[in-house]
N, C-alpha and C positions, 0 to 999 in steps of 0.2 A: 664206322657204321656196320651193323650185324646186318647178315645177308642168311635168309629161308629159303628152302627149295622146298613148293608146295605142289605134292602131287594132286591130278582130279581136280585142277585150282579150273576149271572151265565154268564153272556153274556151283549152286549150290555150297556147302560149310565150306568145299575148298577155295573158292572166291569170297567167299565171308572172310575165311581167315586172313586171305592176301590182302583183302581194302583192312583188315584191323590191324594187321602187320605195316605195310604199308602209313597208315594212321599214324602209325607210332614212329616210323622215321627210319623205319629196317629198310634196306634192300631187296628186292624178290624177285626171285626167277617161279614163275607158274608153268606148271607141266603138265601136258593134259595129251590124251590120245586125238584126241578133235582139232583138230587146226581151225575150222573156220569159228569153232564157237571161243575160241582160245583167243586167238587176236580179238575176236569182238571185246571179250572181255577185260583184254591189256585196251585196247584202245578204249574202254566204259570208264575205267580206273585211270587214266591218264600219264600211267608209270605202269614201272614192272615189265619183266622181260620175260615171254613169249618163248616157250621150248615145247615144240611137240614130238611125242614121244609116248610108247606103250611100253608100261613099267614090266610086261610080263616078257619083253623080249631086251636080252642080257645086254646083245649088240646095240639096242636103241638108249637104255641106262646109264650105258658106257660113252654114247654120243652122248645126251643130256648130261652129262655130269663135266662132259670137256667144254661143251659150251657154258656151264654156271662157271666152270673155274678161270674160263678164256674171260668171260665176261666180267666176276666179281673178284677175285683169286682166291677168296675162302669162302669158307659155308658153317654159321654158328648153329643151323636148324632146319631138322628135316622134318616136313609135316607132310604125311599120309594117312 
């Protein structure tokens, strides 16, 4: 199964993208600075794994990406 890591996935195209992803049978890790609008939105879609995280700081990209690999161990697609 192909696994996405979609940043801004809280709301808005980046949560479009993750239910259309998701749709189709991928894997996805959603990434968003917002935690509380972030889980709402894993638990709206009923899948998908929840990583928060501010893409502008190196140290939090570098957490988020050990947890997509801990979680999925590859990654076919990055969407931001």
């Amino acid at each position: 199964m192909k696994t996405a890591l979609i940043t801004g996935a809280a709301r808005g195209i980046g949560l479009a993208t993750a239910r259309t992803l998701l749709d189709r049978g991928w894997n996805v890790a959603l990434l968003d600075r917002d935690e509380a609008q972030l889980f709402q939105a894993v638990r709206d879609l009923g899948e998908g794994v929840a990583v928060v995280a501010d893409v502008s700081d190196p140290a939090q990209v570098e957490d988020a990406w050990d947890q997509v690999s801990q979680h999925f161990g590859r990654l076919d697609a990055l969407v931001n």
